[in-house]
N, C-alpha and C positions, 0 to 999 in steps of 0.2 A: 429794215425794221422801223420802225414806229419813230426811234431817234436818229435816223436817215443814217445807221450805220448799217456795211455791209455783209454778212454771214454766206459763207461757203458751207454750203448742203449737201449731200449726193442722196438721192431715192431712189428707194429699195422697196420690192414684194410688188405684187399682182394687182388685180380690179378689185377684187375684193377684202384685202390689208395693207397698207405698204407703212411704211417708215421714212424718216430724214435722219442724216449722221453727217456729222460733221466728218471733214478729210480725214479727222483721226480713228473713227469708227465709236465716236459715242452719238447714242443717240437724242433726239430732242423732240418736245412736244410742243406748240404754241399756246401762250397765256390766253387770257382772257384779254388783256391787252396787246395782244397782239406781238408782242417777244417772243422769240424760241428758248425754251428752256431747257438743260443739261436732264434728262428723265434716268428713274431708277425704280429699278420693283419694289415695291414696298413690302409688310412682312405678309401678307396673301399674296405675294410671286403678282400683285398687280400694276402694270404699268402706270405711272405716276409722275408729276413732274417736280422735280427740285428744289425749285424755286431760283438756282443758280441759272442766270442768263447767261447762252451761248455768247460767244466772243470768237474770232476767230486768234487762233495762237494762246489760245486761255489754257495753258497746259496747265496749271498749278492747281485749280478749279477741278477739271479733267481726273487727275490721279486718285480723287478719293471716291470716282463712280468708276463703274464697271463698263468697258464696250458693247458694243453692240444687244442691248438690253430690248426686252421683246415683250408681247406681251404676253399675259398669263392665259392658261388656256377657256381660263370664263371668259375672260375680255375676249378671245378669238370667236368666241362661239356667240356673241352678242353682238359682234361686229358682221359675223357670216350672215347672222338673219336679217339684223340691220340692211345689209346690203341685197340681199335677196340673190344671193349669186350660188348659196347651198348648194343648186342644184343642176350647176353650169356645165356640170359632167355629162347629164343626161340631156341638158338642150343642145350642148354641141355635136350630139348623136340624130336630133332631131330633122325631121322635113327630106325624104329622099338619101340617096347614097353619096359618101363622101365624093369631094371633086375628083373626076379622074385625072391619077399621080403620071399617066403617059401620055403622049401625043401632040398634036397641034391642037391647042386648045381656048377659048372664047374668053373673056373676065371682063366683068361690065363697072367700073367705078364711077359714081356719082358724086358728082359735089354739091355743097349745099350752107346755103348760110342764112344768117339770122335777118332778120329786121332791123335789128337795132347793134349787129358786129360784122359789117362787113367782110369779106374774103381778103385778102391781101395781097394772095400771090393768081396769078389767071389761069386759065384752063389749059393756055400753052405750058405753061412749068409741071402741071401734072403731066402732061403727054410725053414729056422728057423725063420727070420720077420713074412711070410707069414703064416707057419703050427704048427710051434712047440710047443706044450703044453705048460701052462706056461713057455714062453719064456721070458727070463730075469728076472725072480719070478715076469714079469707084466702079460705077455700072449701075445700070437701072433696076428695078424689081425685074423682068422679065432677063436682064442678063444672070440674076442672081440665080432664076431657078435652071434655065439653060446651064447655067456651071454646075451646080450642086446636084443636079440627074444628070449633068456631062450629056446634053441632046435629049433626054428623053423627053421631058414635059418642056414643052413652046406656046408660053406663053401670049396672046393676040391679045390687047388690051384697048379697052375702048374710052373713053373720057367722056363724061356729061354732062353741062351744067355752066356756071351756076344756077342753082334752084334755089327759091327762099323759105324758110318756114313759117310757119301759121303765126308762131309764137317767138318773145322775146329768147338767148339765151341760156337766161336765169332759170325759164322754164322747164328746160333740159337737163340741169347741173347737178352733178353730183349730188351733192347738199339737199336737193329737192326730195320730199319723201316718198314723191310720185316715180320716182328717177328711172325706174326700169320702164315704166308704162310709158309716161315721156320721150321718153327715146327712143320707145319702139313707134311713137307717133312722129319721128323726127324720120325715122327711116323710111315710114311708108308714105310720107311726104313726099322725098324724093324720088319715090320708085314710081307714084304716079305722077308727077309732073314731069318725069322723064319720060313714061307710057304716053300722057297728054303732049309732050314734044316730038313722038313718033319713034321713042326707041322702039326696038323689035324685040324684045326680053326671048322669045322662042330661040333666038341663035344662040342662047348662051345656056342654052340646056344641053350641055356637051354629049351627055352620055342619053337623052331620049328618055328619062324615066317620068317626064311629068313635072320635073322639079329643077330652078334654074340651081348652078350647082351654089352657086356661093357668086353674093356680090359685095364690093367693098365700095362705101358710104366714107365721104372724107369733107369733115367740116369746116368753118370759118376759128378759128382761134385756135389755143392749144389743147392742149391736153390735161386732164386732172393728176394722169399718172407722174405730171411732173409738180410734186408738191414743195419744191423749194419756189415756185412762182407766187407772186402775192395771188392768194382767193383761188387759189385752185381748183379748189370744190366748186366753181362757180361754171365748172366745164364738165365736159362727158370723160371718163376714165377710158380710155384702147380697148378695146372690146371684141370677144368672137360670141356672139349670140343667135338665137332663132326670133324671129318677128311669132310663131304661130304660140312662144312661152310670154308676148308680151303684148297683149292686146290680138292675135291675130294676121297669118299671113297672106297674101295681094295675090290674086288670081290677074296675069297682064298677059296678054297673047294667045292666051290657050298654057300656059303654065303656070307654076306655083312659085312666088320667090317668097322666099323664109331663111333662107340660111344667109349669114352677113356678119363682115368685120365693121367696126366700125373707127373711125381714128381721126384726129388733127388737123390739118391744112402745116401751121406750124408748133414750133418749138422754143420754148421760154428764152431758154440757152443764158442763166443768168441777167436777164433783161434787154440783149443782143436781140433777139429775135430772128428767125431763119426756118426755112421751109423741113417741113418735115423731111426725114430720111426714110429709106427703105427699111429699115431693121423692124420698126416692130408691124409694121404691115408683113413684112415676109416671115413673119413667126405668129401672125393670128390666119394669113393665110395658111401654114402651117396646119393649124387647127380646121379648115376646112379639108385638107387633104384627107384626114382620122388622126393626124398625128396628138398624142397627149405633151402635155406641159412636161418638161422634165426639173426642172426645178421646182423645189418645194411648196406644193399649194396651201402647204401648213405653216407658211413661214419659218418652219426651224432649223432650216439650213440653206445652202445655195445648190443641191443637188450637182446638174451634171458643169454647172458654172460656166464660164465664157467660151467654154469649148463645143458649146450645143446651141443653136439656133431657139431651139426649145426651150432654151434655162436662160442663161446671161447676154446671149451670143450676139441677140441683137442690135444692142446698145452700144458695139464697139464704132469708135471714130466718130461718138455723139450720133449713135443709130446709123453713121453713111454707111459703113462696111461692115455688115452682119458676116459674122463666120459660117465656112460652109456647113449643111449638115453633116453629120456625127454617123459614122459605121452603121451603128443599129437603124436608124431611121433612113438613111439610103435602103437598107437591105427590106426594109419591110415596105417603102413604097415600091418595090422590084426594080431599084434601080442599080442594084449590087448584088452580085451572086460570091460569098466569100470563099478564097481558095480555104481549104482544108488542110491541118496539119496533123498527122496523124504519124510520123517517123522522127525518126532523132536522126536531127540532121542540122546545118546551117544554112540560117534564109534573111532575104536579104528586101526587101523593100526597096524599089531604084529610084522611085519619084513622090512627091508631093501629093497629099491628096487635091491641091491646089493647078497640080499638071497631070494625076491620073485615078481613077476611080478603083482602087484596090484597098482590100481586107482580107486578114486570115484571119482564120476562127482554128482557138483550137477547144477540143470538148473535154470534161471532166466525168469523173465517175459519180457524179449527179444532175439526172438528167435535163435537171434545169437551170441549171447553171455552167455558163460555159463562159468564154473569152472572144474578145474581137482586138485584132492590133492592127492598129493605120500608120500611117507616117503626116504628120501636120508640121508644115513648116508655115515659117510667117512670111508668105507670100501670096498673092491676087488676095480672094475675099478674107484668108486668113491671115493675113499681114498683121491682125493687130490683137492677136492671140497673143496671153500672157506667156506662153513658153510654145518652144520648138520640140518637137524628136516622137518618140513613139509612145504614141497615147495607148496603152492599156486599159480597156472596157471590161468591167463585170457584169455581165447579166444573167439579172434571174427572172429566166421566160415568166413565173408564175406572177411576177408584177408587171413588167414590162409586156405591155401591149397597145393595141390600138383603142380607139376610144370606143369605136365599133365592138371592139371585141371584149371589153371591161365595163363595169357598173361605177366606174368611177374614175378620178382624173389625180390620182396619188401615185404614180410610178417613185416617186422618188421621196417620199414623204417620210420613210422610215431611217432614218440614219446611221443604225444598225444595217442595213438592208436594202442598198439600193434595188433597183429595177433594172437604170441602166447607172452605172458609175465608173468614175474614172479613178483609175488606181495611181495615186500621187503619189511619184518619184519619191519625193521628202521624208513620207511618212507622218507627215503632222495632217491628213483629213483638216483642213482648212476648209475644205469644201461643205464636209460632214460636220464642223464645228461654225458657219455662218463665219468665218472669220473674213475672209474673202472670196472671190469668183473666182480664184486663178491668180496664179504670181510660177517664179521662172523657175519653179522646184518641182511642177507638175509633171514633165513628160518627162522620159527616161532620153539620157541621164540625167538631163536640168541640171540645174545650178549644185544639187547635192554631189553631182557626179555617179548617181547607183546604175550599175551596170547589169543589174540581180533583181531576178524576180521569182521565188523559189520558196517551198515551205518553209526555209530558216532565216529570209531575209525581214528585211521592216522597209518596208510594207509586204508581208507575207504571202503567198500563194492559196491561205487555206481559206475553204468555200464561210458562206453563209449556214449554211446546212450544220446541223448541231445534231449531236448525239450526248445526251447526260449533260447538255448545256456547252458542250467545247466543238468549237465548229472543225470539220472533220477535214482534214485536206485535199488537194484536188489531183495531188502527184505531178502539178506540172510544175516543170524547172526552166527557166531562160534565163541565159546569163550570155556574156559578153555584146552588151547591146553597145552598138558604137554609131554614133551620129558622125557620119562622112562630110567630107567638106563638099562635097556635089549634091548634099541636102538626103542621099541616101541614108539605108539605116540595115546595117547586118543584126544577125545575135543568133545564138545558138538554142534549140530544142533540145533537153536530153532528159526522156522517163522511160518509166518502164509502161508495158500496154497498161490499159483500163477497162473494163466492162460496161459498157451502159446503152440502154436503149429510152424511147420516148414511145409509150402506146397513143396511140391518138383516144383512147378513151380506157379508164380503167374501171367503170361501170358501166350497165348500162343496159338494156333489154330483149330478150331472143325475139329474133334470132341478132347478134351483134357482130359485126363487121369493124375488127380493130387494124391498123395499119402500126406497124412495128418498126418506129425508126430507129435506125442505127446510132448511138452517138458515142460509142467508142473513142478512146484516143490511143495511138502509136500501135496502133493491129492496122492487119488487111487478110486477115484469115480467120474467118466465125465460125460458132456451132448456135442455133437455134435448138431446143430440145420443148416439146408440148407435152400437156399432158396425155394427150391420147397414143404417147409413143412416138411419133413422128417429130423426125428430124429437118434439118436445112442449114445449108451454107450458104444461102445466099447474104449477102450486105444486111436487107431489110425482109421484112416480111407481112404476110396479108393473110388473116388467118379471122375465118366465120363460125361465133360459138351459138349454136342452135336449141340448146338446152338451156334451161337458169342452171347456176351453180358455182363454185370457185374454179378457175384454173390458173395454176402456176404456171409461169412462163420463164425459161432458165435463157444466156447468153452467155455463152463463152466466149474470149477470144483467145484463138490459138498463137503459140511460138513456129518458125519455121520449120519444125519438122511434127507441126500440131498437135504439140500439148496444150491443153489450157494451162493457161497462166495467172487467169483471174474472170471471174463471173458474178453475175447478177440475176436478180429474180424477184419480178412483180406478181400480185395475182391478179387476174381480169375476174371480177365478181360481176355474174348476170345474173338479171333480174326477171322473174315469169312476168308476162306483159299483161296487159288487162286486158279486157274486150268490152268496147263502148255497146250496148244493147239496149235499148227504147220503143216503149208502145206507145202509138201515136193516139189517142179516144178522141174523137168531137162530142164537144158537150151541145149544150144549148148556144141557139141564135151563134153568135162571135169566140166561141169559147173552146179552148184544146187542154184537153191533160193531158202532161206527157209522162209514163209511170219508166224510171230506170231500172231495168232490168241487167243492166252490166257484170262482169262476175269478172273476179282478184283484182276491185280496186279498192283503195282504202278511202278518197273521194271521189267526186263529178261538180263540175262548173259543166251550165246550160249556157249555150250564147246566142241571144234574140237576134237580128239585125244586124246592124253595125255595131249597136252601142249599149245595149241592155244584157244580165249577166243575172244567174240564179244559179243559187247552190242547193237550193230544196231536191228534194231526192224525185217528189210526183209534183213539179209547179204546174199551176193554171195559169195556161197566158191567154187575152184577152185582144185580137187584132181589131183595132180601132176604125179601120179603114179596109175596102175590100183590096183583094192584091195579095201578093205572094210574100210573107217574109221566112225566109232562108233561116232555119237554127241547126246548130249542131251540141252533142254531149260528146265532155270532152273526160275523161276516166281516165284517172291517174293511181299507180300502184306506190305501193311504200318506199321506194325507191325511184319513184317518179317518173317511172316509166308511164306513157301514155298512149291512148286509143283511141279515135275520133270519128263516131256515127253524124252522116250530116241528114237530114230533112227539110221538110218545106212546109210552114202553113199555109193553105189556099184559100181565101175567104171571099166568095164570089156575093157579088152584089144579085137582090132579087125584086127590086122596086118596092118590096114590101117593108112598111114602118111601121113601128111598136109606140105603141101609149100604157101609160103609168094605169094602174086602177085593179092592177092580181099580180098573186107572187106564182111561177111553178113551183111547184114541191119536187115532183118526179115524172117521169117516162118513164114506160119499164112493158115488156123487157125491150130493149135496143140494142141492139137490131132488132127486127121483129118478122113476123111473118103474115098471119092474117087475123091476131087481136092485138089492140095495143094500149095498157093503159095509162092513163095520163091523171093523177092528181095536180089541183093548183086550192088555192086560198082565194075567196072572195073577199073584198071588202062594205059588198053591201049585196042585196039581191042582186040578178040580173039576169038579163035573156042571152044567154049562152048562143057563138057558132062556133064548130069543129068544120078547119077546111084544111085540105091537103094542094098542096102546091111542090109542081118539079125546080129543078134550077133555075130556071129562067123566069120563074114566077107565074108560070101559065096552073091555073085550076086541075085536078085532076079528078078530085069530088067533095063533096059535102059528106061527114062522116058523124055531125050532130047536128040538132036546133032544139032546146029545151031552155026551161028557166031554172037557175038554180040559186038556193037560200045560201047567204053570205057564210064565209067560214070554210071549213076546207071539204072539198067536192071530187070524189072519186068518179071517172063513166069507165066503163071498159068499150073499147070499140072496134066494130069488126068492119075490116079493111078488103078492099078487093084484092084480087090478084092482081101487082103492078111488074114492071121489071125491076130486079133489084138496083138498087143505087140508094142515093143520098134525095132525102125527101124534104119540106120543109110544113112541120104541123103547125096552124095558126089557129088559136082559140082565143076570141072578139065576143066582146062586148057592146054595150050604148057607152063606157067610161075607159076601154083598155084595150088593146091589142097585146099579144104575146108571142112570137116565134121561137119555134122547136124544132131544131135538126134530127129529123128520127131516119133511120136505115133498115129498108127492107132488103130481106135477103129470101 
């Protein structure tokens, strides 16, 4: 600080909010002079600061403010736009398909520094971050994801650089108002002076779509994320973004690079200074894979906390040793298939997720919510996990997904209501209440010693799912969980069965093809019952509804000598589908009306081109240039079902050019056959020709030559027998030419 004394900080929250707290958990805002001050909400719930300057061991100061103090939700929403990051959810979806999560696969990192901040650590130190066998007795980025898919994804990583930028630092920084645009001109700096040094960006297009998958960009200085440094904001924030949301992405080889983390070289570390670690590159990598954030992008809690790669995870051992991924997030990049618990019985877990890539899942009588249980002990990447023993996961599929598959990057925002969450031993939601990441009371049995995880324990078994506002239970019971001294972990299943299935759609348009999956728990003997009468025992089912209309769909599952014992029942509601239907007219010269004739939609969107969009029911579009442009109508019914007519306008060129000097009024009738008349408006006398011309502009006849008085000029004219087709009428002046598309038939 400012009076050369020193303050112990720790920083908290994302790119787009973060926080400083003192070791005790209050937090602090810096003066205007440059002091950190003791901060408190003032009476609008708005973050504010004290006036009480931090000290470290200032307990006495401390006790009359509240911890871990946040801001108010207008200050969050003034800082979101401020930072332009609102809509980071939908760019980390952007430019091609996420990286593929399997195989031997390519990652291109570039480095890059300022003019006026040199690099510090050399191109050799990244090539050992990035490849080096247990690097640093932690392991490098590429051993980390080799453990955490246990082989699947194999990482090849390539190093390049140094490169300089255009611009000072300063230019780039946080702070700058420019800061998103800037930094997207920091990144395509280095993609082409890497293209200019003969990288080959086409090898790093793993999966062939046109698009490299994701490259990671690593700077000269630190990081802004770490704001206990002096001037922080004077740097770039750790970053997963698209170049094509920030000025524009780099066509280099015959492919597209747009997708990119972006990060540090080093790390403040209290004024120590030392090379960055793997931890938050392997969780903005993370984000190119589709995986979402699972700690709170709303700031109001710590979500899945030190136990998830995604949330806190990263940051253990000062970033060296991120924790492995988390049950759910293995299971969705396909790197875990979870055993099934569906019996009462006792199971036992024999290894580490640290030594073997196992989860059971067991399912509840809501079909979206269900359980994941691992064994985490604190050993290889999870060594420095707040607690040991078996972590219990609540997810509810309907937040929890990929980023691919969501409008948004909140899995874990509701604190009421994870997405993915971890069920704490303790029962104090510490995680849910921002208190901490993790401490030694989280996994079962932790420090509480709770052996119980059951409708009547604390922390309870009952779902999220509310009936009259009381959330409904889930009937599973496990109790006797015992952490073995060989790091194993037993505990015992005992319920009764459950009912429950997952449609893969419960709307949706005839004819509709629904998939019926099973999610039962402690059965293995069903009854499917349809409405049409028909039955089935199998597990799951496939069933095509061809009609609009309601149908109930029952599940039983049976006891051993197949009674039902308990059952469930959705309804699949289809919807009549619409039919896209469109006449195509040619008007005059350049000109198409399109009139929609569709029938059981409740709208239509038109789509020009690439890029142009009409909702008018008969639009006139007008093609500027001769050539083909591609439209289709696209009819959507009240329930959003859809129908898609496609067409083509064809606008051939005919050497013939128009001059100013008459309006048409009309053609008529058109088509025609052997009269045609033609009104236009004069603007002054003139000597009138009527000429008929084919496609290609060749003469066919002369069909007038007279003078006419200005003002509007009716001829009717009688035409030879031609073959039907598309004609082109031109009526010329000494001041005007006019063309008219007329069709004889």
């Amino acid at each position: 600080m400012p009076d050369k004394t020193s303050l112990t900080l720790i920083a908290t929250g994302n790119e787009m909010v973060s926080y400083l707290e003192t070791t005790a958990g209050y937090t602090v805002i810096k003066n205007t002079k440059g002091f950190f001050e003791y901060a408190f909400n003032d009476s609008k719930g708005n973050l504010t600061g004290s006036g009480l300057i931090a000290r470290n061991g200032n307990n006495n100061l401390q006790k009359k403010l509240s911890p871990h103090a946040r801001y108010s939700q207008n200050q969050l929403t003034v800082l979101s736009n401020a930072f332009a990051w609102q809509n980071q959810e939908l760019a980390k979806k952007a430019g091609g398909k996420p990286f593929p999560s399997k195989g031997k696969r390519k990652v291109l990192t570039l480095l890059i520094q300022y003019p006026d901040l040199a690099s510090t650590f050399s191109k050799s130190n990244f090539d050992s971050l990035m490849v080096k066998p247990n690097y640093n007795g932690n392991g490098s980025f590429k051993d980390y994801y080799l453990k955490s898919s246990y082989g699947q994804l194999d990482l090849d990583v390539d190093v390049f650089g140094w490169y300089t930028a255009d611009s000072g630092y300063l230019y780039y920084a946080k702070s700058n108002p420019n800061y998103i645009t800037n930094v997207g001109k920091l990144i395509r700096k280095a993609i082409l002076s890497a293209d200019a040094a003969g990288v080959d960006f086409s090898q790093y297009d793993n999966d062939k779509d046109g698009y490299v998958d994701g490259i990671i960009v690593m700077h000269s200085g630190i990081g802004a994320e770490e704001q206990s440094a002096p001037n922080a904001n004077n740097f770039i924030w750790s970053h997963r973004y698209n170049l094509s949301n920030s000025g524009g992405s780099v066509l280099a080889d015959g492919v597209i690079v747009d997708a990119y983390g972006c990060f540090p070289e080093k790390r403040y570390n209290g004024g120590s200074y030392s090379q960055v670690g793997i931890g938050v590159i392997s969780h903005e990598f993370g984000h190119l894979l589709d995986l979402p954030d699972l700690y709170a992008t709303n700031n109001l809690s710590e979500g899945s906390g030190n136990y998830a790669n995604m949330a806190g995870g990263p940051w253990l051992n000062n970033e060296r040793t991120p924790c492995l991924h988390d049950a759910w997030t293995r299971i969705q990049l396909g790197w875990l298939t979870p055993v099934l618990i569906n019996t009462i019985n006792t199971f036992k877990i024999p290894k580490a997720l640290a030594d073997s890539n196992f989860c059971f899942r067991i399912n509840t009588p809501v079909t979206n919510e269900y359980f994941l249980l691992e064994n985490r002990q604190k050993k290889g990447f999870d060594r420095y996990l707040p607690s040991k023993g078996l972590a219990i996961w609540h997810i509810n599929s309907s937040k929890a997904k990929l980023l691919s598959q969501s409008s948004g990057n909140s899995v874990n925002n509701d604190t009421s209501n994870y997405g993915v969450g971890l069920i704490q031993a303790d029962g104090r939601f510490d995680l849910e209440k921002g208190n901490n990441r993790g401490d030694g009371g989280d996994l079962f049995p932790g420090t509480s010693n709770n052996r119980s995880f059951t409708p009547f324990s604390s922390p309870s078994s009952s779902l999220n799912y509310k009936v009259g506002g009381i959330k409904q239970g889930s009937n599973v019971l496990i109790s006797n969980i015992i952490q073995n001294s060989d790091s194993s972990i037993t505990f015992t299943v005992g319920n009764k069965p459950s009912a429950g299935f997952i449609p893969s759609a419960i709307t949706g348009c005839a004819p509709l093809t629904v998939q019926f999956e099973n999610g039962s728990a402690f059965s293995t003997n069903y009854l499917w019952k349809f409405n049409d009468g028909s039955a089935s025992t199998n597990k799951n089912e496939l069933k095509t509804f061809n009609v609009a209309g309601s149908y109930p769909i029952t599940l039983y599952v049976l006891d051993s000598i197949n009674n039902p014992v308990d059952s469930v029942t959705q309804i699949i509601t289809v919807g009549e589908s619409p039919k896209a239907i469109y006449q195509l007219i040619r008007g005059d010269s350049n000109n198409f009306t399109l009139k929609n004739l569709s029938t059981n939609f409740l709208y239509i969107i038109w789509r020009f081109g690439t890029n142009q969009t009409s909702t008018a029911n008969d639009p006139v579009y007008t093609v500027t240039s001769p050539g083909k442009v591609p439209f289709k109508l696209i009819a959507y019914s009240q329930n959003q079902c859809t129908d898609t007519a496609y067409g083509e306008l064809d606008y051939w060129a005919t050497g013939l050019t128009e001059a100013a000097g008459s309006k048409i009024i009309a053609t008529y009738p058109n088509p025609y056959t052997n009269e045609l008349k033609i009104q236009f408006q004069l603007y002054q006398k003139e000597n009138i020709k009527l000429t008929l011309y084919d496609l290609l502009g060749s003469k066919i006849e002369d069909l007038y030559l007279g003078t006419n008085e200005s003002g509007e000029n009716l001829l009717t004219l009688k035409v030879n027998d031609h073959p039907s087709g598309l004609y082109f009428l031109v009526i010329s002046g000494s001041s005007f030419k006019k063309i008219v598309r007329v069709i004889h038939q």
